[in-house]
N, C-alpha and C positions, 0 to 999 in steps of 0.2 A: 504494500500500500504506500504510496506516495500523497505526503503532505507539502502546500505549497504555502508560504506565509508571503504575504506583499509588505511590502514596505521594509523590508526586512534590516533596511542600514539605520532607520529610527528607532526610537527607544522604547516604543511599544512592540514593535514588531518583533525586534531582536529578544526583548524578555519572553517571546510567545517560543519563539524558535529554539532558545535556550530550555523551556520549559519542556519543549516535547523533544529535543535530544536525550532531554533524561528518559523519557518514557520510551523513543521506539528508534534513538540511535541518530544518527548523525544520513547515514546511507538512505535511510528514506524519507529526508525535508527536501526542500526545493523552496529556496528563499528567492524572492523577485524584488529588486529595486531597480531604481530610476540609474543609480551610479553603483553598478554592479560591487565595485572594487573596495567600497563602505564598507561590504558588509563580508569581506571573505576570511577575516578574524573569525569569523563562526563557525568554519570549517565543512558547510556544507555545500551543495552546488548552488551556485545561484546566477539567477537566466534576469536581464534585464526585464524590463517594465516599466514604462512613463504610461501614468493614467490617461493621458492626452492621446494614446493610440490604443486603436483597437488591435491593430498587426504585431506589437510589442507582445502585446497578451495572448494572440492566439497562439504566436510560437512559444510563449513560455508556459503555458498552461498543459503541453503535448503531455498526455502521457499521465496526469494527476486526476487523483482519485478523489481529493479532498481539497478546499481551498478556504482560507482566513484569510478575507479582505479588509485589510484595518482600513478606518474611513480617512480620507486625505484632507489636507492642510488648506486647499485652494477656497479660493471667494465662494459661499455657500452655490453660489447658482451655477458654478463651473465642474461643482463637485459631484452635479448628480447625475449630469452626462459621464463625466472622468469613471466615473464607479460604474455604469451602464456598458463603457468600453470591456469592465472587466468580467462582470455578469455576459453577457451575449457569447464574450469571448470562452465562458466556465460551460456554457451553452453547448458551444460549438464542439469542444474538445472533448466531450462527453463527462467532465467532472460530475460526481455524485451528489457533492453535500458542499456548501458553501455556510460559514460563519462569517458574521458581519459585525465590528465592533460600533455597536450606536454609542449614545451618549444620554444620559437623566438629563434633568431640564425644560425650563418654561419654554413653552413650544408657542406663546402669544407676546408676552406681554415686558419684555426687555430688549437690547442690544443684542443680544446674544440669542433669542427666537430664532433667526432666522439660520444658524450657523444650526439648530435644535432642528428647524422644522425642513432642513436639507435631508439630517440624517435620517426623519419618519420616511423620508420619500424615498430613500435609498432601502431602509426598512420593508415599505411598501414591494420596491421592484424585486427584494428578495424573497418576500411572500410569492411572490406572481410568475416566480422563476421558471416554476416547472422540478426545479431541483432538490433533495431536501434541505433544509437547514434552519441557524439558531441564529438568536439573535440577541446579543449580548448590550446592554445599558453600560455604559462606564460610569462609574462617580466618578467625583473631581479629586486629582491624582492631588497626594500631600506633599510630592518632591520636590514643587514650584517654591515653597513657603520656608521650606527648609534650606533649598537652594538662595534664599535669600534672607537668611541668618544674619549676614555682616550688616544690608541695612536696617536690621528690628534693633537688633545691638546697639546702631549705631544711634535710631532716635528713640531707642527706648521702648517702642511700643509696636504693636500690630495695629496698622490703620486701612480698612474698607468702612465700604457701604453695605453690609453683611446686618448690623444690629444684632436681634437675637436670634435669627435663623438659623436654625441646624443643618447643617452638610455631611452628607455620609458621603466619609473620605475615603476613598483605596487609592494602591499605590503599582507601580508597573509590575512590580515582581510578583502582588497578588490576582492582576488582570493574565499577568502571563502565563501562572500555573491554572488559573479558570480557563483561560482561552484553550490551553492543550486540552484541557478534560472535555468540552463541548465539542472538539474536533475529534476527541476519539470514544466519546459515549455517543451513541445513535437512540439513547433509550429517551432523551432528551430534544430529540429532533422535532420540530414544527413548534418551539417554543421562544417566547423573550422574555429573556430573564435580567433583574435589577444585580448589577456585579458590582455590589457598593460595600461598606462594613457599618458600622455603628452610626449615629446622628449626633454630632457637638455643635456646640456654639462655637463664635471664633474665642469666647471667652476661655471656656472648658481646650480651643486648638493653646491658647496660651500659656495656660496652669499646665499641660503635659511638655510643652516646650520647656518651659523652665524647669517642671522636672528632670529632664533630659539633658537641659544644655546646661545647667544650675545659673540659668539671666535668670532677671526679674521682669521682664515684657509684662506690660499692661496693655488689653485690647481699646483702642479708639473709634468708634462708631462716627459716619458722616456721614450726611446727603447720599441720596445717590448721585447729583447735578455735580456738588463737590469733589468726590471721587470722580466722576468721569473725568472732568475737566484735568484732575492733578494727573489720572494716568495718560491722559493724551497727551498731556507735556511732556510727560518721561516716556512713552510707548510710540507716540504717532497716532495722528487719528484713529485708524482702521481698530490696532491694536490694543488700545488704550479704550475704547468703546468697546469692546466685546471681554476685555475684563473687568469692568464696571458691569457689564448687561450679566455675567456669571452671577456677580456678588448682590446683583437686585435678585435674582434669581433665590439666590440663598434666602434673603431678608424675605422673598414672597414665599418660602415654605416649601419651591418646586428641587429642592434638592435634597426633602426630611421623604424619600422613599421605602417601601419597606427592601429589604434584602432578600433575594434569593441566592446568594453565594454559596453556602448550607447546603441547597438543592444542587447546587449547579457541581459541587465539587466535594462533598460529601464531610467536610467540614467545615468551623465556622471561621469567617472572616477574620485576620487579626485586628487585632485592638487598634486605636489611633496610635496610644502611647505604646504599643509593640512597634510598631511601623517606624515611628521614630526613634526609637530604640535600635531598633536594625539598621534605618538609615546613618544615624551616628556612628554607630559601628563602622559601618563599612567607610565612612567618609573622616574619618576622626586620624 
Protein backbone atom coordinates (compact mmCIF):
# COMPACT_ATOMS: atom_id res chain seq x y z
CA UNK A 1 0.00 0.00 0.00
CA UNK A 2 1.40 3.23 -0.91
CA UNK A 3 0.71 6.46 1.19
CA UNK A 4 1.01 9.97 -0.51
CA UNK A 5 1.34 13.05 1.98
CA UNK A 6 1.23 16.78 -0.08
CA UNK A 7 2.91 19.32 1.18
CA UNK A 8 5.34 17.22 2.57
CA UNK A 9 8.42 20.13 2.81
CA UNK A 10 5.91 22.08 5.54
CA UNK A 11 5.41 21.52 8.93
CA UNK A 12 2.38 19.99 8.94
CA UNK A 13 2.91 17.66 6.24
CA UNK A 14 6.39 16.55 7.35
CA UNK A 15 4.91 15.79 11.03
CA UNK A 16 2.09 13.56 9.15
CA UNK A 17 4.91 11.70 7.14
CA UNK A 18 7.19 11.20 10.18
CA UNK A 19 4.02 9.81 11.84
CA UNK A 20 3.39 7.08 9.50
CA UNK A 21 7.08 6.08 8.86
CA UNK A 22 6.73 4.99 12.37
CA UNK A 23 3.72 2.97 11.42
CA UNK A 24 4.21 1.29 7.98
CA UNK A 25 8.06 2.29 7.00
CA UNK A 26 9.63 4.61 5.04
CA UNK A 27 9.21 2.34 1.52
CA UNK A 28 5.70 2.93 1.31
CA UNK A 29 5.14 7.05 1.60
CA UNK A 30 5.36 9.01 -1.36
CA UNK A 31 5.66 12.73 -0.19
CA UNK A 32 4.63 15.42 -2.89
CA UNK A 33 5.93 19.17 -2.77
CA UNK A 34 6.08 22.05 -4.73
CA UNK A 35 10.26 22.01 -4.19
CA UNK A 36 10.90 18.49 -4.03
CA UNK A 37 14.55 18.89 -2.47
CA UNK A 38 12.74 20.44 1.02
CA UNK A 39 11.65 17.65 1.84
CA UNK A 40 14.38 14.78 1.08
CA UNK A 41 15.74 14.90 4.89
CA UNK A 42 12.68 12.56 5.25
CA UNK A 43 14.06 9.97 3.60
CA UNK A 44 11.38 8.94 1.54
CA UNK A 45 10.55 9.21 -2.22
CA UNK A 46 9.15 12.37 -3.04
CA UNK A 47 7.41 13.29 -6.60
CA UNK A 48 6.91 17.18 -7.08
CA UNK A 49 3.45 18.91 -6.84
CA UNK A 50 2.47 22.62 -7.32
CA UNK A 51 -1.29 22.88 -6.46
CA UNK A 52 -1.52 25.39 -9.49
CA UNK A 53 -1.23 22.14 -11.83
CA UNK A 54 -3.39 19.46 -12.51
CA UNK A 55 -0.38 17.53 -14.77
CA UNK A 56 2.18 17.98 -11.45
CA UNK A 57 -0.60 15.72 -9.71
CA UNK A 58 -1.53 13.33 -12.01
CA UNK A 59 2.06 12.09 -12.43
CA UNK A 60 2.65 12.11 -8.89
CA UNK A 61 -0.38 10.42 -7.63
CA UNK A 62 0.61 7.18 -10.39
CA UNK A 63 0.46 4.33 -8.51
CA UNK A 64 -1.08 5.56 -4.64
CA UNK A 65 -3.42 3.87 -2.99
CA UNK A 66 -4.18 6.45 -0.27
CA UNK A 67 -3.69 10.27 -0.20
CA UNK A 68 -3.50 13.26 2.63
CA UNK A 69 -4.04 16.56 1.11
CA UNK A 70 -3.11 19.04 3.68
CA UNK A 71 -5.04 22.38 2.76
CA UNK A 72 -2.79 25.10 1.16
CA UNK A 73 -1.55 28.47 2.09
CA UNK A 74 -2.95 30.57 -1.09
CA UNK A 75 -5.62 33.54 -1.18
CA UNK A 76 -8.94 31.41 0.12
CA UNK A 77 -10.59 31.67 -3.42
CA UNK A 78 -7.31 30.32 -5.24
CA UNK A 79 -7.21 27.55 -2.96
CA UNK A 80 -10.29 25.78 -3.82
CA UNK A 81 -9.40 25.22 -7.55
CA UNK A 82 -5.54 24.59 -6.26
CA UNK A 83 -7.17 21.60 -4.19
CA UNK A 84 -9.78 20.49 -7.18
CA UNK A 85 -6.29 20.17 -9.32
CA UNK A 86 -5.50 17.50 -6.63
CA UNK A 87 -8.97 15.63 -6.18
CA UNK A 88 -9.61 15.06 -10.15
CA UNK A 89 -6.04 14.30 -10.21
CA UNK A 90 -6.78 11.22 -6.98
CA UNK A 91 -9.75 10.78 -9.50
CA UNK A 92 -7.90 9.81 -12.39
CA UNK A 93 -5.16 7.74 -10.82
CA UNK A 94 -7.58 5.45 -9.39
CA UNK A 95 -6.49 6.40 -5.41
CA UNK A 96 -8.80 4.98 -2.84
CA UNK A 97 -9.31 7.10 0.00
CA UNK A 98 -8.29 10.63 0.23
CA UNK A 99 -7.81 12.72 3.96
CA UNK A 100 -8.38 16.23 3.98
CA UNK A 101 -6.93 18.56 6.67
CA UNK A 102 -9.80 21.39 7.24
CA UNK A 103 -9.62 23.61 9.83
CA UNK A 104 -12.47 24.63 13.28
CA UNK A 105 -13.72 28.14 12.80
CA UNK A 106 -16.39 30.95 12.37
CA UNK A 107 -17.22 30.11 8.92
CA UNK A 108 -19.43 33.93 8.93
CA UNK A 109 -18.64 36.39 10.81
CA UNK A 110 -14.61 37.49 11.10
CA UNK A 111 -11.53 38.13 8.82
CA UNK A 112 -10.76 34.93 8.91
CA UNK A 113 -14.54 33.32 7.46
CA UNK A 114 -13.55 33.38 4.45
CA UNK A 115 -9.84 31.41 4.73
CA UNK A 116 -12.86 28.95 7.06
CA UNK A 117 -15.47 28.92 4.43
CA UNK A 118 -12.74 27.95 1.45
CA UNK A 119 -11.94 24.89 3.53
CA UNK A 120 -16.00 23.75 3.92
CA UNK A 121 -15.98 23.85 0.09
CA UNK A 122 -12.81 21.88 -0.28
CA UNK A 123 -14.67 19.62 2.45
CA UNK A 124 -17.78 19.64 0.26
CA UNK A 125 -15.67 18.56 -3.04
CA UNK A 126 -14.23 15.68 -0.84
CA UNK A 127 -17.61 14.55 0.13
CA UNK A 128 -18.76 14.40 -3.76
CA UNK A 129 -15.53 12.76 -4.74
CA UNK A 130 -16.74 9.60 -5.56
CA UNK A 131 -13.65 8.24 -3.28
CA UNK A 132 -13.63 7.34 0.31
CA UNK A 133 -12.59 9.59 2.99
CA UNK A 134 -12.06 11.69 6.29
CA UNK A 135 -12.06 14.74 7.03
CA UNK A 136 -10.07 16.18 9.68
CA UNK A 137 -10.87 19.86 11.68
CA UNK A 138 -7.54 21.34 12.99
CA UNK A 139 -7.52 23.43 16.15
CA UNK A 140 -5.31 26.29 16.37
CA UNK A 141 -1.61 24.87 16.50
CA UNK A 142 0.16 26.30 20.14
CA UNK A 143 3.68 26.45 18.37
CA UNK A 144 2.93 30.17 16.98
CA UNK A 145 2.67 31.45 20.73
CA UNK A 146 5.59 29.74 21.95
CA UNK A 147 7.59 30.45 18.90
CA UNK A 148 7.17 33.98 20.06
CA UNK A 149 8.36 33.62 23.73
CA UNK A 150 11.03 36.55 23.35
CA UNK A 151 8.26 39.05 22.46
CA UNK A 152 5.71 38.04 25.65
CA UNK A 153 9.11 38.20 27.78
CA UNK A 154 9.98 41.18 26.29
CA UNK A 155 6.51 43.30 27.01
CA UNK A 156 5.48 41.29 29.69
CA UNK A 157 2.21 40.04 28.68
CA UNK A 158 0.15 38.19 26.20
CA UNK A 159 -2.00 40.77 24.01
CA UNK A 160 -5.15 39.80 21.58
CA UNK A 161 -8.40 40.30 20.89
CA UNK A 162 -9.40 36.77 22.25
CA UNK A 163 -11.00 38.17 25.91
CA UNK A 164 -12.46 35.18 27.52
CA UNK A 165 -12.84 32.77 24.62
CA UNK A 166 -11.74 29.33 24.94
CA UNK A 167 -9.54 27.72 22.19
CA UNK A 168 -8.85 24.01 21.81
CA UNK A 169 -5.29 24.12 21.08
CA UNK A 170 -3.24 21.13 19.26
CA UNK A 171 -0.02 21.02 18.11
CA UNK A 172 1.70 19.56 14.69
CA UNK A 173 3.06 16.46 16.27
CA UNK A 174 -0.58 15.66 17.66
CA UNK A 175 -2.22 16.42 14.11
CA UNK A 176 0.48 14.33 12.71
CA UNK A 177 0.02 11.08 14.74
CA UNK A 178 -4.07 11.62 14.06
CA UNK A 179 -3.50 12.28 10.46
CA UNK A 180 -1.45 8.64 10.11
CA UNK A 181 -4.35 6.95 12.13
CA UNK A 182 -7.33 8.29 9.79
CA UNK A 183 -5.07 7.31 6.71
CA UNK A 184 -4.64 3.82 7.92
CA UNK A 185 -8.01 3.18 9.89
CA UNK A 186 -10.88 2.77 7.13
CA UNK A 187 -13.34 1.90 10.17
CA UNK A 188 -13.57 5.80 10.36
CA UNK A 189 -14.06 6.49 6.76
CA UNK A 190 -17.06 8.85 5.58
CA UNK A 191 -16.47 10.98 8.64
CA UNK A 192 -15.40 14.62 10.02
CA UNK A 193 -13.94 14.68 12.92
CA UNK A 194 -12.90 17.83 15.46
CA UNK A 195 -8.65 17.01 15.87
CA UNK A 196 -8.49 19.64 18.78
CA UNK A 197 -7.57 18.99 22.74
CA UNK A 198 -8.83 20.65 25.69
CA UNK A 199 -10.68 24.50 25.77
CA UNK A 200 -8.49 27.40 27.79
CA UNK A 201 -8.67 31.00 27.82
CA UNK A 202 -5.74 32.90 26.64
CA UNK A 203 -5.60 33.57 30.51
CA UNK A 204 -5.45 29.74 31.69
CA UNK A 205 -2.60 29.61 27.79
CA UNK A 206 -0.77 32.13 30.24
CA UNK A 207 -0.62 30.54 33.81
CA UNK A 208 0.72 27.16 31.91
CA UNK A 209 3.35 29.33 30.12
CA UNK A 210 4.78 30.45 33.06
CA UNK A 211 4.58 27.25 34.56
CA UNK A 212 6.75 26.09 31.86
CA UNK A 213 8.92 28.87 31.02
CA UNK A 214 8.96 30.13 35.13
CA UNK A 215 8.00 34.26 33.38
CA UNK A 216 5.26 35.86 34.92
CA UNK A 217 3.06 36.88 31.51
CA UNK A 218 -0.14 38.54 32.35
CA UNK A 219 -2.92 38.12 29.48
CA UNK A 220 -4.15 41.64 27.88
CA UNK A 221 -7.54 41.67 26.38
CA UNK A 222 -8.25 44.51 23.36
CA UNK A 223 -10.73 45.58 20.79
CA UNK A 224 -10.86 43.59 18.02
CA UNK A 225 -10.51 47.19 15.62
CA UNK A 226 -7.22 47.59 18.02
CA UNK A 227 -5.64 44.29 17.43
CA UNK A 228 -6.21 44.35 13.88
CA UNK A 229 -4.94 47.45 13.35
CA UNK A 230 -1.50 46.71 15.76
CA UNK A 231 -1.18 43.38 13.63
CA UNK A 232 -1.39 44.83 10.22
CA UNK A 233 1.47 47.04 11.33
CA UNK A 234 3.62 44.37 12.24
CA UNK A 235 2.17 41.48 9.77
CA UNK A 236 0.92 43.57 6.55
CA UNK A 237 -2.42 43.94 5.75
CA UNK A 238 -3.48 40.53 4.28
CA UNK A 239 -1.75 38.88 7.37
CA UNK A 240 -2.26 40.93 10.02
CA UNK A 241 -6.31 40.77 9.35
CA UNK A 242 -6.69 37.08 9.23
CA UNK A 243 -4.98 36.95 12.69
CA UNK A 244 -7.13 39.22 14.24
CA UNK A 245 -10.31 37.59 12.23
CA UNK A 246 -8.65 33.85 14.22
CA UNK A 247 -8.71 35.73 17.67
CA UNK A 248 -12.51 37.24 17.03
CA UNK A 249 -13.14 33.87 16.39
CA UNK A 250 -11.99 32.74 19.67
CA UNK A 251 -13.69 35.61 21.66
CA UNK A 252 -17.15 34.42 19.51
CA UNK A 253 -16.90 30.95 21.10
CA UNK A 254 -16.38 29.22 17.35
CA UNK A 255 -13.14 27.61 18.48
CA UNK A 256 -14.65 26.08 22.20
CA UNK A 257 -15.53 22.64 19.95
CA UNK A 258 -16.01 19.41 21.21
CA UNK A 259 -13.05 16.92 20.50
CA UNK A 260 -13.02 13.95 18.61
CA UNK A 261 -9.30 13.18 18.87
CA UNK A 262 -10.34 10.18 21.46
CA UNK A 263 -12.36 8.66 18.42
CA UNK A 264 -10.08 9.53 15.95
CA UNK A 265 -6.83 7.99 17.40
CA UNK A 266 -7.89 5.95 20.38
CA UNK A 267 -6.43 8.10 22.87
CA UNK A 268 -6.95 11.23 24.52
CA UNK A 269 -5.40 14.41 23.31
CA UNK A 270 -2.41 15.89 25.39
CA UNK A 271 -2.97 18.59 27.62
CA UNK A 272 -2.09 22.26 26.70
CA UNK A 273 0.58 22.26 29.42
CA UNK A 274 1.83 18.64 28.19
CA UNK A 275 2.27 20.36 24.70
CA UNK A 276 4.29 22.96 26.14
CA UNK A 277 6.09 20.89 28.05
CA UNK A 278 7.29 18.84 25.14
CA UNK A 279 7.61 21.81 23.08
CA UNK A 280 10.38 23.37 25.76
CA UNK A 281 11.93 20.21 25.76
CA UNK A 282 12.74 19.80 22.55
CA UNK A 283 13.58 23.65 21.87
CA UNK A 284 15.33 24.57 25.26
Amino acid sequence: MKIAVTSVSGQLGASIAKALIQEIGKENIIGIARTPEKAKYLGVEVRKGDYNSHEDFDAALKGVDKLLLVSGMDQPQKRIQQHRNVIEAAKLNGVQKIVYTSIVGDEKNTAFSPVVQSNRQTEEDVRNSGLQWIIGRNGIYIEPDLEYMETYVKEGRITNCAADGKCTYTSREELGFAYAQLLLNDGLNGQTLNLVGEAITQTQLAEYINQVYKTNLKYNTVSVEDYKKERQAALGEFLGTIIAGIYEGIRNGANEVVSDYEKAVGRPHKSPLAMIENYHKKHS
